[in-house]
N, C-alpha and C positions, 0 to 999 in steps of 0.2 A: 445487434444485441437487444434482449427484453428491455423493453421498459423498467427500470427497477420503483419499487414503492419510494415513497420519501421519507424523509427521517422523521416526520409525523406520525408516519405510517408504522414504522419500524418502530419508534420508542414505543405507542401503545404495548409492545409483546413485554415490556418489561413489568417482570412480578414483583421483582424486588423491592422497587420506589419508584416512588412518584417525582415528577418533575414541572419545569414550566417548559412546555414541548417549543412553544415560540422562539422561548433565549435558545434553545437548542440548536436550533435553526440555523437561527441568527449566528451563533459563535462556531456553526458548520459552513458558512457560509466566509468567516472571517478566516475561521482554519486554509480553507481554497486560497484564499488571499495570501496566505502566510506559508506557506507551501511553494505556491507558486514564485512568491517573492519577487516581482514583476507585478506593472498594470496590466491589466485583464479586458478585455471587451465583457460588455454582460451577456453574451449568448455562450461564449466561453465559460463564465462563471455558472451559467445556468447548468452551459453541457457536464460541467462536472460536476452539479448537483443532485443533476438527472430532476431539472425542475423548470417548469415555465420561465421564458425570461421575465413577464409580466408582475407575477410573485415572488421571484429573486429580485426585484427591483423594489419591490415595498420593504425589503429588508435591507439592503443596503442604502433606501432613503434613511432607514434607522440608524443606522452603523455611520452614518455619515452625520447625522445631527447629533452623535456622542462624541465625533472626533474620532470613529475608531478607524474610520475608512475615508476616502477622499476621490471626487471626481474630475480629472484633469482635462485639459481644453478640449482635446481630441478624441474624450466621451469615452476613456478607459476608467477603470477604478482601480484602486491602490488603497494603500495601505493609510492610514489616519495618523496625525503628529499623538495622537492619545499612545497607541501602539508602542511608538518609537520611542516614546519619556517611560511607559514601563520597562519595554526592551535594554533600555538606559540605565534605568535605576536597578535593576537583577531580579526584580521581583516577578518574571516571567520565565517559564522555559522556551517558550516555542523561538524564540531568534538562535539558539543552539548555535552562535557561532557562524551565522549561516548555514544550515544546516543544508538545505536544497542546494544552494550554492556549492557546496563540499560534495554531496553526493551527484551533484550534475556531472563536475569535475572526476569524479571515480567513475561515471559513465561512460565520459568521454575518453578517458585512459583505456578503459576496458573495452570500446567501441577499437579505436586504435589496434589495440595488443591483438585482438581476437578475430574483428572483419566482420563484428559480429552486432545486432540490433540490442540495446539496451533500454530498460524501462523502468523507471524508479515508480514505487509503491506506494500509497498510505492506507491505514486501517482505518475505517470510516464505521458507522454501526451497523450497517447494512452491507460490509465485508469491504475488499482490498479492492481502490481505486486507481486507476494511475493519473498519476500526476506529473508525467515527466518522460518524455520517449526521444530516444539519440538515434539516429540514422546512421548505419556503415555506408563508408564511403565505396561501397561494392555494385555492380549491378541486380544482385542480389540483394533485396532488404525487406525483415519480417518489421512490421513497428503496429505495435496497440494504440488506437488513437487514447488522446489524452480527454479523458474522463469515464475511461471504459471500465465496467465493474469486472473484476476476472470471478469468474466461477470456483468455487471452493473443493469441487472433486474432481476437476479436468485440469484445472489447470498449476502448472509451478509454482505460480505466483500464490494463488487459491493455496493449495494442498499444505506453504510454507503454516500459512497462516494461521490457518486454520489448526497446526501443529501446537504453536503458541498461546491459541487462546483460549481463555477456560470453556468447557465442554458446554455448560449453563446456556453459553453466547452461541457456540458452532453449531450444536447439531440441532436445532430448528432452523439453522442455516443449511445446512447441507441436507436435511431429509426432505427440505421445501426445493432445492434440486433435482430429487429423486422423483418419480412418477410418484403418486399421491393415492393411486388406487392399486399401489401393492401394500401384499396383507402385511399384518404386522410381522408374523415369524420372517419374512422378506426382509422386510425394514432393517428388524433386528440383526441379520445377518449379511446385512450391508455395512450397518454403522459397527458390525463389528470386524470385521473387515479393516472400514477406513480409520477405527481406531490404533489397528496393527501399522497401516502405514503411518499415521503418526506418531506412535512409535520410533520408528523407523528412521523418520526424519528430524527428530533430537537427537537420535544416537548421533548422526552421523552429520547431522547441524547446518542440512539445503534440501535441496527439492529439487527434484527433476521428473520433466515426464518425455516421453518419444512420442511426437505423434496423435498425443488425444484430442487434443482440440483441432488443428489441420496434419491434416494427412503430410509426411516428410520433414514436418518441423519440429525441431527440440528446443528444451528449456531448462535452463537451471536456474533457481533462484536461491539467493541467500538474506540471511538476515541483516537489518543494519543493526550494531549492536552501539548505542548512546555511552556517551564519555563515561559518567554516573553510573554507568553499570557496569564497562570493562574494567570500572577501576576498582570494585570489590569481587573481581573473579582472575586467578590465577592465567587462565589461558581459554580457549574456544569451547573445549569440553567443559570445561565449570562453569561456563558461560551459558551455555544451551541447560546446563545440570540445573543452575540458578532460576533458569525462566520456565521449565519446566515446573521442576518445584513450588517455587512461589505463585506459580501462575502469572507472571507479569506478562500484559500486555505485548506483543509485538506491534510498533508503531509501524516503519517501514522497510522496506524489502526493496532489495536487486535483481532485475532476473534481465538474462542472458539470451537471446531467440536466434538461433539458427537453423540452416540446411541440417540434413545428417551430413552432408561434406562439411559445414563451414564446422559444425559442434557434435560431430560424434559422440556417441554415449561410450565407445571404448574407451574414452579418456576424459571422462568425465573427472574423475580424479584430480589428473593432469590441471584441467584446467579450473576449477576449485579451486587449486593449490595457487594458481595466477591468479585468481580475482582476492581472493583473502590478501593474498601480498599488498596487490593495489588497494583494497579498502584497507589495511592495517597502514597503509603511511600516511594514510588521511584518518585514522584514529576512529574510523567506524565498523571494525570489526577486531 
């Protein structure tokens, strides 16, 4: 996989506001921590920053002399008693219950049910990260390493996402994908294209592709839909109808890696219809 830019790199594109690029960093750096919910090696920490361990070390010296993060004997990092008294007191979202914990748990059901490679998602600004890969217990097994950016027009994971997020954000995402020396009428009848398929992918509220990133491999991904948002939408269709509309965020994503044998796309449906089940008993979709 390319090298991706850092979030340094990545926030300059914003036109909108300005910011302080460091805290940025710094509180992307605490997101990994809080994601992963587990102590972390820093080369770990690094690899899903897609950033030197040397410079993710000056930031976690910070995050550790606020109390937000903590170094324990065996040279892992965790999470800060700062973290856990907001987590405490409610004045935070991101402890959600455990949120990685619950959705590890849907992987692993879904891993089970299907025979099939699972890899849980987060939206970072520089596009969908993973943070999170289950292995089928088969001789067969597709698994994204953990910190791998997924590409936004190859891939299920990508193509979900990029469904969900305001256009402003995607498409200098997705045309910096595209060859760079086709003309513009090109461009524009690319990204119009990929607009149809996003489309597409609300109507019908997952993503799949056959194939385009390796050759024989399939993928479905779905969205993880937050407690706070299933509870002001009727059902899955108002649901998708909701984030489309408003534009909200998609945080994180499910997506599903198999054979054509293990995940056929003639039953695509079919199996949709199984993962929704298992994320609706755990309350994230």
């Amino acid at each position: 996989m390319p090298a991706a830019k850092t979030l340094l790199d990545s926030s300059v594109t914003s036109k909108n506001q300005s910011g302080v690029q460091s805290l940025e960093i710094g509180l992307s750096i605490l997101d990994v921590l809080i994601d992963r919910n587990e102590p972390m090696m820093l080369k770990d920490i690094a690899e899903a920053m897609q950033m030197h361990p040397a410079k993710c070390h000056r930031y976690l010296v910070s995050l550790i002399r606020k109390d937000y993060a903590r170094k324990l004997d065996d040279g892992r990092y965790g999470l800060g008693d700062r973290v856990n008294t907001l987590a405490s007191l409610g004045h935070t979202g991101f402890n959600q219950n455990n949120l990685l914990a619950r959705l590890t748990q849907v992987a692993n059901e879904i891993k089970d049910t299907l025979s099939c490679g699972v890899q849980i998602a987060k939206w970072f600004s520089e596009g969908p990260i993973i943070i999170q890969s289950v292995e089928p217990d088969s001789p067969i097994s597709i698994i994204t390493r953990i910190g791998s950016r997924m590409p936004l027009t190859t891939s299920a994971t990508g193509q979900l996402f990029a469904s969900y997020q305001p256009d402003v954000v995607i498409q200098p995402l997705v045309k910096a994908e595209w060859h760079t020396s086709d003309a513009a009428a090109e461009m524009s009848e690319k990204w119009q294209h990929f607009t149809q398929l996003q489309a597409k992918i609300r109507t019908q509220g997952y993503a799949t592709v056959t194939g385009d990133m390796l050759m024989g491999i399939n993928a479905i991904t779905i969205p993880v839909i937050l407690p706070q948002l299933a509870s002001s939408a009727a059902n899955s269709s108002a649901i998708n109808d909701k984030i489309a509309s408003e534009a909200l965020p998609l945080e994180y994503a499910i997506t599903i890696i198999g054979t054509t044998e293990q995940l056929p796309m003639s039953e695509q449906h079919n199996v949709v219809e199984q993962i929704l089940a298992i994320a609706q008993r755990y309350q994230i979709a």
